[in-house]
C-alpha positions as a Markdown table, in Angstrom:
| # | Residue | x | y | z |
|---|---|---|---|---|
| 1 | Unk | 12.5 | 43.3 | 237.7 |
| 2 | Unk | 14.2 | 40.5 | 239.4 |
| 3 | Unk | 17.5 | 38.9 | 240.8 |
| 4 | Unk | 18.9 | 37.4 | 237.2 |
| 5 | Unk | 18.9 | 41.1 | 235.9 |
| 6 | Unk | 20.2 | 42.6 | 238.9 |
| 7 | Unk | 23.2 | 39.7 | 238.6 |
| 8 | Unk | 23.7 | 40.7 | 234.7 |
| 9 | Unk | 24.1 | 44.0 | 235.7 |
| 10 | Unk | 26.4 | 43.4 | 238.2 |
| 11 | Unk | 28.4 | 41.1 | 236.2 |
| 12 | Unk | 28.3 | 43.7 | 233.3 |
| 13 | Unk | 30.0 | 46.4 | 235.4 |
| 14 | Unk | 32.6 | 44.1 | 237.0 |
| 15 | Unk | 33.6 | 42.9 | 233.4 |
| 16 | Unk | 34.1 | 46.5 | 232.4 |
| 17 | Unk | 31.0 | 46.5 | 230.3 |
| 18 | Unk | 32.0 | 43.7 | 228.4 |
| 19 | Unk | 28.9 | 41.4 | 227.3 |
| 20 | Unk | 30.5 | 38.9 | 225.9 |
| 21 | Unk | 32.7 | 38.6 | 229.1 |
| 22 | Unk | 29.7 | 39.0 | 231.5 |
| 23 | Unk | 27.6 | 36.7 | 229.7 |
| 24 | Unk | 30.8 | 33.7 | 229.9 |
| 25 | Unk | 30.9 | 34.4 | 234.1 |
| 26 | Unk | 27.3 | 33.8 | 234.1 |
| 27 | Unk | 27.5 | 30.6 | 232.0 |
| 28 | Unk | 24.5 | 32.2 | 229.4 |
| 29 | Unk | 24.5 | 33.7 | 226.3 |
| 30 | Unk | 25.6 | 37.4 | 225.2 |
| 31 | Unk | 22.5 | 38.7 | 223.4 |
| 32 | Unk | 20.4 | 37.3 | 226.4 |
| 33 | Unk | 22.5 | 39.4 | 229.1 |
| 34 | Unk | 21.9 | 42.3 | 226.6 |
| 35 | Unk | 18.4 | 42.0 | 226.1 |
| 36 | Unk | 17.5 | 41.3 | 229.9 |
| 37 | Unk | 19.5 | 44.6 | 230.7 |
| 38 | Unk | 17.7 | 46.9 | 228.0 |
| 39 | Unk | 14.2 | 45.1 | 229.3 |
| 40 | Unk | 15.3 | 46.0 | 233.0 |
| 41 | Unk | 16.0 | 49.8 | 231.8 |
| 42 | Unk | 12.8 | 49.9 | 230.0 |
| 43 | Unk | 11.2 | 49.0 | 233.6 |
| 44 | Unk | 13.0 | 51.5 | 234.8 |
| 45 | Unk | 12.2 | 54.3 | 232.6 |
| 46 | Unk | 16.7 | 55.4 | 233.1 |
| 47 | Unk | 19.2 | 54.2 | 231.5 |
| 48 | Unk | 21.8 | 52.2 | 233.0 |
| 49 | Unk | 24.4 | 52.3 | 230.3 |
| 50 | Unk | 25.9 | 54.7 | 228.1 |
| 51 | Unk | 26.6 | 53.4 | 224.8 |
| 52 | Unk | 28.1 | 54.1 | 221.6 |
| 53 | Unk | 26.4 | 52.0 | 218.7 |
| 54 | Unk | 26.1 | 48.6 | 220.5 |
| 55 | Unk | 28.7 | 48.6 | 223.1 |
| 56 | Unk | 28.5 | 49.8 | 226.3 |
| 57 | Unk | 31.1 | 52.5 | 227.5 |
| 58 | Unk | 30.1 | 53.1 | 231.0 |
| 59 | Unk | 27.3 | 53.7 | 233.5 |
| 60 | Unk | 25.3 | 56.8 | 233.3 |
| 61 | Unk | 24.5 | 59.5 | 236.2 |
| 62 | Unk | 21.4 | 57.1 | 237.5 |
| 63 | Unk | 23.1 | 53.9 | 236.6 |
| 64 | Unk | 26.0 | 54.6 | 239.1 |
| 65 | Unk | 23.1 | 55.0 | 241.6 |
| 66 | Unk | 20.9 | 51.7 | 240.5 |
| 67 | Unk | 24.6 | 50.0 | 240.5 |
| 68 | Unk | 24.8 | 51.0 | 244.2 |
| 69 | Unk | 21.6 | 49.7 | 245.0 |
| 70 | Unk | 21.7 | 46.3 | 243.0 |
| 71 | Unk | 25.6 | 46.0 | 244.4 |
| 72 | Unk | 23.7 | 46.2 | 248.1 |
| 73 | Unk | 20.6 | 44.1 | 247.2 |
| 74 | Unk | 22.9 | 41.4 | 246.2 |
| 75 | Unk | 25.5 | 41.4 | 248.8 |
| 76 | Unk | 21.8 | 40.6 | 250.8 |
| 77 | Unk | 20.7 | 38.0 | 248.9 |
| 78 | Unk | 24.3 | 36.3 | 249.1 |
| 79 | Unk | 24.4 | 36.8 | 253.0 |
| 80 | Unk | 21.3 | 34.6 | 253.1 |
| 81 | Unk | 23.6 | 31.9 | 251.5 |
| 82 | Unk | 25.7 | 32.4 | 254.0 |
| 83 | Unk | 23.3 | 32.6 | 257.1 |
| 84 | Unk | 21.9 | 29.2 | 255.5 |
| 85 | Unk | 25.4 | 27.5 | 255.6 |
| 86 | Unk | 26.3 | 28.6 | 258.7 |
| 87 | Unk | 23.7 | 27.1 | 260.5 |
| 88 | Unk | 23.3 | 24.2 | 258.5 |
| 89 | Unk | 27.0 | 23.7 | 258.1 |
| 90 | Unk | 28.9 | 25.5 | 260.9 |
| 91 | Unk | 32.3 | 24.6 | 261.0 |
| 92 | Unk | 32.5 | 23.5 | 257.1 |
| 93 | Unk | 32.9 | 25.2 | 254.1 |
| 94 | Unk | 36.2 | 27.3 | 252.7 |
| 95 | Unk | 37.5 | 30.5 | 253.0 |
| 96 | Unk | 39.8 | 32.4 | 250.4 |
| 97 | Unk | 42.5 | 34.5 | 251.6 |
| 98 | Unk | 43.6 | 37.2 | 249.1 |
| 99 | Unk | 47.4 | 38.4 | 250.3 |
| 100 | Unk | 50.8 | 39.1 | 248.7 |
| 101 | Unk | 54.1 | 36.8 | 248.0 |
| 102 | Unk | 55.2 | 38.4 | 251.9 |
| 103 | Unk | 52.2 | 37.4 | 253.5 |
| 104 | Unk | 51.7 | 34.3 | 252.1 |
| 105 | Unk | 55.6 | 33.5 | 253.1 |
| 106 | Unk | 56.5 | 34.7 | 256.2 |
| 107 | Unk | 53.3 | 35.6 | 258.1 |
| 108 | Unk | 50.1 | 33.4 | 256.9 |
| 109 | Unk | 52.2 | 30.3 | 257.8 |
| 110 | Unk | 51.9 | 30.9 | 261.6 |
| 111 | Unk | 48.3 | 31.3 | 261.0 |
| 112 | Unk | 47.1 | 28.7 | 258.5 |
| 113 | Unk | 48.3 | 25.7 | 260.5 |
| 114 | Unk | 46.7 | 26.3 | 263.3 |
| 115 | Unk | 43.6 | 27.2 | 261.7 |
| 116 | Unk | 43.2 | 23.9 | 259.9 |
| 117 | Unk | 43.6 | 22.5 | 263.1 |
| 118 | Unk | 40.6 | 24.0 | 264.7 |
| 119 | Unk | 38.8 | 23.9 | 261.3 |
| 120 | Unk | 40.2 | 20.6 | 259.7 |
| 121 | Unk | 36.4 | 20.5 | 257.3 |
| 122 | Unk | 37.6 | 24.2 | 256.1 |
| 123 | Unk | 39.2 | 24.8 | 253.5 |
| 124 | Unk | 41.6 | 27.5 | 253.0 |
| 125 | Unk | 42.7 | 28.7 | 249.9 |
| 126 | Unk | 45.3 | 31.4 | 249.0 |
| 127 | Unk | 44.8 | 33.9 | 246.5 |
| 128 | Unk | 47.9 | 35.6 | 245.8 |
| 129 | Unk | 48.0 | 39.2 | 243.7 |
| 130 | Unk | 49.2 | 42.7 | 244.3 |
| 131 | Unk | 47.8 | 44.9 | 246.6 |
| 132 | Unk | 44.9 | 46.7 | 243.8 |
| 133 | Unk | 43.8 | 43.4 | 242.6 |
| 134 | Unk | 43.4 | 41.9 | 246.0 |
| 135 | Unk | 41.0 | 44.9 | 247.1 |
| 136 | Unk | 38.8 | 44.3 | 243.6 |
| 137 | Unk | 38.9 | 40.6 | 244.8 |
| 138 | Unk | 37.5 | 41.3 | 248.1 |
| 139 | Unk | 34.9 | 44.2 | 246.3 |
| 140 | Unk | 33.3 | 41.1 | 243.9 |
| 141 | Unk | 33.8 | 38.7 | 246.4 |
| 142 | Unk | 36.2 | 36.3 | 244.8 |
| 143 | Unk | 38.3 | 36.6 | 248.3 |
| 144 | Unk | 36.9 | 36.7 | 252.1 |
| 145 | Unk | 39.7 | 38.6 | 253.1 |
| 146 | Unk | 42.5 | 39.8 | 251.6 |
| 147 | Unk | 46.3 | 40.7 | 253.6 |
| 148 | Unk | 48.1 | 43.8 | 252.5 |
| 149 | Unk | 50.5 | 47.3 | 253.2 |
| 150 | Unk | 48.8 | 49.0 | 250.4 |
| 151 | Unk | 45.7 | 50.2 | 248.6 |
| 152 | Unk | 43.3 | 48.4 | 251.1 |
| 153 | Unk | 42.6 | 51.4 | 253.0 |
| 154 | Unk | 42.1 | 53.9 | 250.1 |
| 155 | Unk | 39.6 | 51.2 | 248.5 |
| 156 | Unk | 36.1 | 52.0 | 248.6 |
| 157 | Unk | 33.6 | 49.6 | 249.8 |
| 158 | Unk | 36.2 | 47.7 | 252.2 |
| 159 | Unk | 36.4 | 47.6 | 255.8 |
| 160 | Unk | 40.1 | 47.4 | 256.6 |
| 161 | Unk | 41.8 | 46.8 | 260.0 |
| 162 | Unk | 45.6 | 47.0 | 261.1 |
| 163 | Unk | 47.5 | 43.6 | 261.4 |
| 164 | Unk | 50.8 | 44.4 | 262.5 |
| 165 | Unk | 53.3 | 46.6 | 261.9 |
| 166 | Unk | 56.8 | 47.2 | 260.7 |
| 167 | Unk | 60.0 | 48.5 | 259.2 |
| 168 | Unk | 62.6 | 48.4 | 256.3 |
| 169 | Unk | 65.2 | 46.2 | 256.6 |
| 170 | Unk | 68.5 | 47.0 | 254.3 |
| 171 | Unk | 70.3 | 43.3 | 253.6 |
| 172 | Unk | 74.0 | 43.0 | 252.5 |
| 173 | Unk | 76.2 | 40.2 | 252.3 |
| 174 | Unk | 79.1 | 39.9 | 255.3 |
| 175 | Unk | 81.9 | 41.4 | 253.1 |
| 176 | Unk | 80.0 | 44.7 | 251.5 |
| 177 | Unk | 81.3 | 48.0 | 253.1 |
| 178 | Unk | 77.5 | 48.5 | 254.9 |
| 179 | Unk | 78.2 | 45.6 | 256.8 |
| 180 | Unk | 81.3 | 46.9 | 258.5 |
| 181 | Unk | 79.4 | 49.8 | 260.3 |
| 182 | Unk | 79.4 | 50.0 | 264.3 |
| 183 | Unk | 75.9 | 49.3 | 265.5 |
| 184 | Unk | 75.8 | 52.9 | 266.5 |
| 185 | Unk | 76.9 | 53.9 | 262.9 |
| 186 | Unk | 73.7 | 51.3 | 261.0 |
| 187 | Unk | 72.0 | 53.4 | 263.6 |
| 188 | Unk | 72.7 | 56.7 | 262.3 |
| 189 | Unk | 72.9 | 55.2 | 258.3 |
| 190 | Unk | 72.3 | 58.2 | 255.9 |
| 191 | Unk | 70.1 | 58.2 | 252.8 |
| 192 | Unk | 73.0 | 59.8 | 251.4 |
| 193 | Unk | 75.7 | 56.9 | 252.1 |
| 194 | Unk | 72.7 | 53.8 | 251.6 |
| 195 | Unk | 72.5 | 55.7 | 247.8 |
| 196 | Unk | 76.7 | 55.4 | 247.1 |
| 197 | Unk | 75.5 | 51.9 | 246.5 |
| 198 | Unk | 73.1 | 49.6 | 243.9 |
| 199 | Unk | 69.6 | 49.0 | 245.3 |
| 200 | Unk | 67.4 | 45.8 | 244.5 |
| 201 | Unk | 63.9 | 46.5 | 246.6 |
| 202 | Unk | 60.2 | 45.8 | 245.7 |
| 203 | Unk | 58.1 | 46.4 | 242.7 |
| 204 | Unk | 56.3 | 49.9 | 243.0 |
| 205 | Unk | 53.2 | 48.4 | 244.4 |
| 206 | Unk | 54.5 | 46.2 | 247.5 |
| 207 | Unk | 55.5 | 46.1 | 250.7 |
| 208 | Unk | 56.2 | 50.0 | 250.9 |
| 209 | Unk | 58.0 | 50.9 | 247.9 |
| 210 | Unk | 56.1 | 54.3 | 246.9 |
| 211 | Unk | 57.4 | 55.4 | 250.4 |
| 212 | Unk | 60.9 | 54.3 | 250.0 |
| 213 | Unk | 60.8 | 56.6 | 246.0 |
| 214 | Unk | 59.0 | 59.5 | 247.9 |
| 215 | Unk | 61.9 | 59.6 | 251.0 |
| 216 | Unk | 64.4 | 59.6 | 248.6 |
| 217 | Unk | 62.5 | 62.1 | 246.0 |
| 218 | Unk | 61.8 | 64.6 | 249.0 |
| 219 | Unk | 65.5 | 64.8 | 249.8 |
| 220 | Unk | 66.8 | 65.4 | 246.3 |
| 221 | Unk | 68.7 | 61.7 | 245.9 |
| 222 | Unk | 68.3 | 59.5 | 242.8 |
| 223 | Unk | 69.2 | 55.9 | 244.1 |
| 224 | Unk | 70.4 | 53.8 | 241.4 |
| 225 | Unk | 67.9 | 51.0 | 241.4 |
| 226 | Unk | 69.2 | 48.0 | 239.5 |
| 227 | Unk | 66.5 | 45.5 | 240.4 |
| 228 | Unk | 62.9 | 45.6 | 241.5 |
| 229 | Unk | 61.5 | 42.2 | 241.9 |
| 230 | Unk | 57.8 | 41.5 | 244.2 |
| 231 | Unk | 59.8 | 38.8 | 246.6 |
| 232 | Unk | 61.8 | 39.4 | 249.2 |
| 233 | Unk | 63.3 | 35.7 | 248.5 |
| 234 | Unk | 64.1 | 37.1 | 245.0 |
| 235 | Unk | 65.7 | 40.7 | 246.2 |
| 236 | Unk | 67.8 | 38.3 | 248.8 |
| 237 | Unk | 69.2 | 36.4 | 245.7 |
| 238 | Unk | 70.3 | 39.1 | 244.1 |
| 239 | Unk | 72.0 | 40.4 | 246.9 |
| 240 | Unk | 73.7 | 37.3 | 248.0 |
| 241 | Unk | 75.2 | 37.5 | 243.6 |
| 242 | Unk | 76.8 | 40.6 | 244.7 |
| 243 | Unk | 74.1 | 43.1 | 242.2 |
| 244 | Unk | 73.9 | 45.5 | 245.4 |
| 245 | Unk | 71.8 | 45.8 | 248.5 |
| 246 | Unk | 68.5 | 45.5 | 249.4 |
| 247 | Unk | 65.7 | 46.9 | 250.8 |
| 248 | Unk | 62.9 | 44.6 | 252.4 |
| 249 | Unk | 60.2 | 44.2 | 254.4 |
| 250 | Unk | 61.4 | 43.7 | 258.5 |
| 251 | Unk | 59.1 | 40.6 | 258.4 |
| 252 | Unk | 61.1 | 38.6 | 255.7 |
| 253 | Unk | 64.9 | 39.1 | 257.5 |
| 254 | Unk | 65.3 | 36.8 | 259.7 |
| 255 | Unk | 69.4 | 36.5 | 261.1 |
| 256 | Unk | 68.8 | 33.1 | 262.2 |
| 257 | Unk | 67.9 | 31.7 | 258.7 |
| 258 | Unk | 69.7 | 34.2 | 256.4 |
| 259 | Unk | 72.8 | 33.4 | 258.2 |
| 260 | Unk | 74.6 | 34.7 | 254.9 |
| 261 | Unk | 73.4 | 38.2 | 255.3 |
| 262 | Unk | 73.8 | 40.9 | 257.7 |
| 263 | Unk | 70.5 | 43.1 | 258.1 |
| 264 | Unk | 70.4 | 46.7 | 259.0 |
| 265 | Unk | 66.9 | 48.2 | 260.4 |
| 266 | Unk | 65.7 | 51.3 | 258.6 |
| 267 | Unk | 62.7 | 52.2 | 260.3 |
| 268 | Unk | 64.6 | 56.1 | 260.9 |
| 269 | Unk | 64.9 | 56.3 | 257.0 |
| 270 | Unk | 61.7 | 55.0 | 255.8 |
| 271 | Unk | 59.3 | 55.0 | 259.0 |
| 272 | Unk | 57.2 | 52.2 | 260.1 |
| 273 | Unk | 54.2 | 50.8 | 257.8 |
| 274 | Unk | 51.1 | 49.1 | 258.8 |
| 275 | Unk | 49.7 | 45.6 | 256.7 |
| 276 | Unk | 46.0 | 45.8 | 257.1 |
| 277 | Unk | 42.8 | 42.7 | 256.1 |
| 278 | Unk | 40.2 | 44.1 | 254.3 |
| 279 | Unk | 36.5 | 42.7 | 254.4 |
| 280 | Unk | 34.0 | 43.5 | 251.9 |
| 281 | Unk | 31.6 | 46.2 | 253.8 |
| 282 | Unk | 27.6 | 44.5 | 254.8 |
| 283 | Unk | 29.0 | 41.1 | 254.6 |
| 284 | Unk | 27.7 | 38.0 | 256.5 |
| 285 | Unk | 31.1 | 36.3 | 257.9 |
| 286 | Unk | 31.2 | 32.9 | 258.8 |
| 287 | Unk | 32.1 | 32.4 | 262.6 |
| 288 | Unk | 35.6 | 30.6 | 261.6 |
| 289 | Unk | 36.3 | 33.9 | 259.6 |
| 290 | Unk | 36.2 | 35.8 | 262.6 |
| 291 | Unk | 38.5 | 33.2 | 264.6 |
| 292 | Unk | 41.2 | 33.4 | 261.4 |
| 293 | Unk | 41.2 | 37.0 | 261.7 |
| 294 | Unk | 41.5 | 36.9 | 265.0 |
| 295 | Unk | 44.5 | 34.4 | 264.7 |
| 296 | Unk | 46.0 | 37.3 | 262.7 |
| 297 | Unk | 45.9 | 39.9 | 265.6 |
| 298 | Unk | 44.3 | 39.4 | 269.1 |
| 299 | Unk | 43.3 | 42.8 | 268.5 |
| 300 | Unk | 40.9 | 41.6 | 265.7 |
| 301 | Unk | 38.2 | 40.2 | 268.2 |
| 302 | Unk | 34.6 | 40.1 | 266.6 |
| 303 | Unk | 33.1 | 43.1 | 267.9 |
| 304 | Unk | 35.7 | 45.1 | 266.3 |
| 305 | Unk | 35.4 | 43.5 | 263.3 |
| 306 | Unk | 31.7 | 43.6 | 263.3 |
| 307 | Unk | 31.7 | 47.5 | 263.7 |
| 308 | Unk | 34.3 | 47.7 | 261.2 |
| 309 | Unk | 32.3 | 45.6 | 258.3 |
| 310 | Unk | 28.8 | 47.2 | 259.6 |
| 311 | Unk | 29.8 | 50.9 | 259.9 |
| 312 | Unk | 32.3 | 51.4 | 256.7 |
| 313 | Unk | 30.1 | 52.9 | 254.2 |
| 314 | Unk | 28.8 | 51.1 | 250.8 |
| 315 | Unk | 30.1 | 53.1 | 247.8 |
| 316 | Unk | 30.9 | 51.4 | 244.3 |
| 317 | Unk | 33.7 | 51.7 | 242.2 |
| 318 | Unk | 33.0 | 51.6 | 238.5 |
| 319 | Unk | 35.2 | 52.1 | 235.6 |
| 320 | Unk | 34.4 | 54.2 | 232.4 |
């Protein structure tokens, strides 16, 4: 056995047991990745792969556990790469941040610009996706880190730490009814009288939305949701036309740039949410990874983060 088949196993699995795709990522041919895989099961005396005719529908009972074991050899063999660069290269190289629209707007750019100051040789590159894909980028390595409210946590394989936290904001323009509350009154705002009204929030994967549906589902209200869009830029838009209002993220309201809207917290209506980084679990980091995340949060200070990444379990995900 050796390190090409462990790769075109790997490769197999994270393509969803497509060859032909595999074989494309690995710049080789398709009947080579096939007949190095049936070669390494023949060494192995399991099979890997469950198949119907020629194609391969999944991993079978031993290949999930071989796929664990390649999945950790490999993550190895690619933290020698980056012990090697590290000392040959310390403060070079890049670094890929995985993160949604509302990182990327209104919390990265605090972050980044002082990073490349430190770093200037580093660069940084943002990767952006919803909150699912970014975890599966940070699982094959196609992202360092990755910056999100959901699914990080729930993903296995990742070691995840808390970032900040935050609220629900409901925006309005000036002249919509909402507006006119007392402060006391946005205070004490009612699921039932936010519902008289058109909503325009997030897409059901971002920046809290399943717990916006479930506080509304638990207390027997239907909101009429007009618009769901995955940026907060976009939701304030549609506000500002008059479609309804919205429902963002705290971090993306802020009264001294969105002059033209008035913003009413609604951390009593939809509780307070948590963004968290993920790190692939085992991983070598680089030593400016650890300063970017501890630019993120003080709180992220390397011995945290090493017991995180070091103590989180390896388990693999595989589809089929």
């Amino acid at each position: 056995m050796n390190l090409q088949q462990f790769r075109f196993v790997r490769e197999t699995i994270r393509r969803n047991f497509n060859l032909t795709e595999a074989a494309r990522a690995l710049f080789t041919s398709q009947p080579g990745v096939s007949k190095s895989i049936i070669e390494f099961e023949d060494e192995l005396g399991v099979k890997i792969f469950e198949r119907h005719g020629k194609r391969i529908k999944g991993l079978t009972k031993p290949g999930a556990v071989v796929a664990q074991v390649i999945d950790r050899i490999m993550r190895e063999v690619d933290n020698l790469k980056k012990v090697s660069d590290e000392f040959a290269h310390r403060d070079e190289g890049g670094v890929v941040i995985g993160c949604t629209h509302a990182q990327a707007r209104y919390i990265l750019p605090r972050v980044i610009p002082a990073f490349r100051e430190r770093f200037p040789k580093v660069r940084v590159s943002l990767a952006e996706g919803n909150p699912p894909t970014l975890a599966q980028m940070v699982l094959h390595e196609q992202a360092d880190i990755a910056i999100a409210t959901e699914s990080l946590s729930r993903t296995p394989g990742l070691a995840t730490l808390p970032v900040y936290s935050w609220e629900h904001v409901i925006v309005m323009r000036p002249d919509h009814p909402l507006a006119e509350l007392t402060s006391s009154e946005a205070r004490a705002l009612s699921l039932e009288q936010l519902a008289q009204y058109p909503i325009i929030t997030y897409d059901r994967q971002f920046s809290g939305r399943c717990t916006i549906d479930d506080v509304f589902a638990s207390n027997g209200i239907t909101p009429d949701i007009v618009l769901e869009a995955i940026d907060a830029d976009i939701i304030k838009t549609y506000v500002d036309v008059g479609l309804g209002v919205g429902i963002i993220a705290g971090m993306a309201f802020d009264p001294r740039r969105d002059k033209g809207m008035v913003g009413i917290p609604a951390g009593h209506l939809f509780g307070t949410h948590t963004t968290r980084v993920a790190i692939k679990s085992g991983v070598f980091l680089r030593d400016y990874v650890y300063v970017l995340l501890e630019m993120l949060s003080p709180e992220l200070n390397r011995d945290v983060v090493q017991e995180a990444v070091d103590s989180e379990p390896l388990r693999q995900v595989v589809n089929g």
